[in-house]
C-alpha positions in Angstrom: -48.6 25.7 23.0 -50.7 23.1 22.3 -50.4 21.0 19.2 -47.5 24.0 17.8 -44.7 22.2 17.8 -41.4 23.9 16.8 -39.1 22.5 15.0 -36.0 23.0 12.5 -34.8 21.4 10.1 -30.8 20.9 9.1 -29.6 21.1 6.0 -28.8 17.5 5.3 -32.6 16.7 6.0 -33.8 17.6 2.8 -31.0 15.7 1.4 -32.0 12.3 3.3 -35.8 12.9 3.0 -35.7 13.3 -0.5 -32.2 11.8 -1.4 -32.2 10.4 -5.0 -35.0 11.9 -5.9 -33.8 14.6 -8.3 -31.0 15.4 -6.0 -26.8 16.4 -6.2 -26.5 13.9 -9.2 -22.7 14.9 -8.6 -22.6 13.9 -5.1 -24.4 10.7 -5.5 -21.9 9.6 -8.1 -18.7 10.5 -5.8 -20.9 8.2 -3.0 -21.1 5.7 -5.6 -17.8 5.6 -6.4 -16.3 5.9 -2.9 -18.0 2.7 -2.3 -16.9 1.1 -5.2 -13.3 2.4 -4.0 -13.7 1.3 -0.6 -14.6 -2.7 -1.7 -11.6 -2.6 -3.9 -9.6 -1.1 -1.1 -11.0 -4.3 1.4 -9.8 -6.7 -1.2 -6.4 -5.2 -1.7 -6.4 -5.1 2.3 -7.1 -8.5 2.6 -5.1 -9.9 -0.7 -2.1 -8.1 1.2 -2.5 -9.7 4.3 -2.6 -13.1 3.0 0.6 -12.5 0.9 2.1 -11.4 4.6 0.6 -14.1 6.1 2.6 -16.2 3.2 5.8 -14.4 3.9 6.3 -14.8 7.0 5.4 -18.9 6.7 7.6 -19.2 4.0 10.4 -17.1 6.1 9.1 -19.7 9.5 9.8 -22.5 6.9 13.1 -21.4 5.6 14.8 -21.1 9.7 13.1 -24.1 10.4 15.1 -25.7 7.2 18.1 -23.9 8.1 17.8 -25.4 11.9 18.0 -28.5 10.5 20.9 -28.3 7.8 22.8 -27.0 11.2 21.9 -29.7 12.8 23.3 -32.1 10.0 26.4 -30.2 9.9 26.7 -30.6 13.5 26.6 -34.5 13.4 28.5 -34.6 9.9 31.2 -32.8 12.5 30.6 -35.5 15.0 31.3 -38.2 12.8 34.6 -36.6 11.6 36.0 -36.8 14.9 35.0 -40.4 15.4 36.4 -41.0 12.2 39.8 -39.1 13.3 40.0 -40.9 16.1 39.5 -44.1 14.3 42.3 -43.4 11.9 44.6 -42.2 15.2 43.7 -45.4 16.6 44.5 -47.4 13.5 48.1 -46.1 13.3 49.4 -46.6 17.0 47.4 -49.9 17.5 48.9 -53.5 17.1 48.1 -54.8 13.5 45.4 -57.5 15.2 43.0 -54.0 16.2 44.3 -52.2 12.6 41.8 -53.7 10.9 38.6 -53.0 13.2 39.6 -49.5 13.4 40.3 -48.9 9.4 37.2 -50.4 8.8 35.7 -47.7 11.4 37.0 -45.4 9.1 35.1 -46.6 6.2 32.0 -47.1 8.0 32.2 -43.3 9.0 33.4 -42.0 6.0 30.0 -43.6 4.5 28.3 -42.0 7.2 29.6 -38.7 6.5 28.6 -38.7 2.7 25.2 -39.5 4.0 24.8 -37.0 6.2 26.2 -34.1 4.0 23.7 -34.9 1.7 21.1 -34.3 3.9 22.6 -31.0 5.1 23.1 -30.0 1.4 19.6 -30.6 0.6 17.8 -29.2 4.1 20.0 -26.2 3.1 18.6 -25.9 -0.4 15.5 -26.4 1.0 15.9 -23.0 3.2 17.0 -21.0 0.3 14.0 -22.0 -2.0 12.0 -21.1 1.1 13.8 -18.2 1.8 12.9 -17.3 -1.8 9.2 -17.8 -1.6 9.4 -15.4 1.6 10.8 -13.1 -0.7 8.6 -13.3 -3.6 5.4 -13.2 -0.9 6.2 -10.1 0.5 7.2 -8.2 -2.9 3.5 -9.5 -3.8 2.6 -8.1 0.1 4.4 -4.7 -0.8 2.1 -4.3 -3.9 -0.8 -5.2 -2.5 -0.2 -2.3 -0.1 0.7 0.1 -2.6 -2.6 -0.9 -4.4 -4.3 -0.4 -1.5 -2.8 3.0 -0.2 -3.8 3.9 -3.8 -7.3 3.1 -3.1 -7.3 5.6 0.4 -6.0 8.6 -1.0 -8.4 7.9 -4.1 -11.4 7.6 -1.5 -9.8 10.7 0.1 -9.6 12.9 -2.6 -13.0 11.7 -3.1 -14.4 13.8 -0.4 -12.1 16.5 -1.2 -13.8 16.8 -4.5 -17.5 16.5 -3.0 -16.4 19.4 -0.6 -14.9 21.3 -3.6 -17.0 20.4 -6.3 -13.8 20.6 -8.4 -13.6 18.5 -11.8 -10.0 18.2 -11.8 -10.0 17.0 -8.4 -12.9 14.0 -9.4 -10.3 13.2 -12.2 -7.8 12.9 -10.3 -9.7 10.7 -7.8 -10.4 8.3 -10.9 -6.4 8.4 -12.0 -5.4 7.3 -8.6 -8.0 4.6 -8.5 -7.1 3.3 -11.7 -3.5 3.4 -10.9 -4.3 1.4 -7.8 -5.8 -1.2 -9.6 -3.0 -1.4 -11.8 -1.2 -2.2 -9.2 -2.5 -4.7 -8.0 -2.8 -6.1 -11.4 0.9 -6.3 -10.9 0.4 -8.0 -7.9 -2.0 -10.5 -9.5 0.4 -11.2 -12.2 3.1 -12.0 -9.6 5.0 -9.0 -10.7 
């Protein structure tokens, strides 16, 4: 037993020992391509994430505006009662306190205009937000599909390097190329 050593070899060790080296040109160009698929795939992955990220700020931005615009309403409200109760005041008061109160009135009339405008324009402010959430997360949605693209491309891949089929590689390409039209799309802000 000494210096016989036994051994066996797998089937993939010729393959690894000697990869490249007038090997499965078929199989090293599905490899090749696979990685080239999977680095696309990463970038749609992280391109869609961003775009979520982007959503869901612009969505933050748009309650946040919206919180506000409420608020304005609220104390647009406010002064309408002060300024009801200054015109109730001005009609059962003596004519010396008439005037103090009327002008009351005019001071939160003033007020009010003020105020509405700000509510008006935080609430514009929402919407336009709102739509930047909206747009974000349509790009979001095809960055996803350009990425789920990019799997099943990478999946029927393998299936082809199992199968050695032709029409199965083609088909591979078709869905990659579809995937990056996609996210062409989502590039173009389509």
């Amino acid at each position: 037993m000494s210096g016989h050593h036994f051994h066996v070899h797998g089937p993939h060790d010729h393959a690894v020992e000697h990869g490249g080296h007038g090997g499965d040109r078929f199989a090293a160009g599905i490899a090749v391509m696979t990685a080239i698929l999977a680095t696309l795939g990463a970038l749609f992955g992280y391109e869609g994430g961003a775009t979520q990220n982007a959503a869901m700020l612009h969505k933050n931005d748009a309650a946040i505006k919206k919180t506000e615009a409420a608020n304005q309403w609220n104390y647009y409200q406010a002064k309408s009662n002060k300024q009801n109760l200054a015109e109730l005041a001005a009609a059962i008061v003596t004519s010396a306190d008439k005037q103090r109160y009327l002008d009351e009135v005019e001071r939160y009339k003033a007020e009010k205009a003020d105020i509405k405008a700000s509510a008006e324009k935080l609430e514009a402010e929402s919407r336009a937000a709102d739509e930047k959430s909206e747009h974000s997360l349509h790009e979001h949605h095809r960055w996803a599909q350009a990425m789920t693209l990019m799997q099943v491309a990478i999946s029927l891949a393998a299936i082809t390097l199992l199968t050695r089929r032709k029409w199965l590689f083609w088909t591979s390409i078709g869905t990659a190329a579809g995937g990056v039209a996609v996210a062409a799309l989502a590039l173009a802000h389509l």
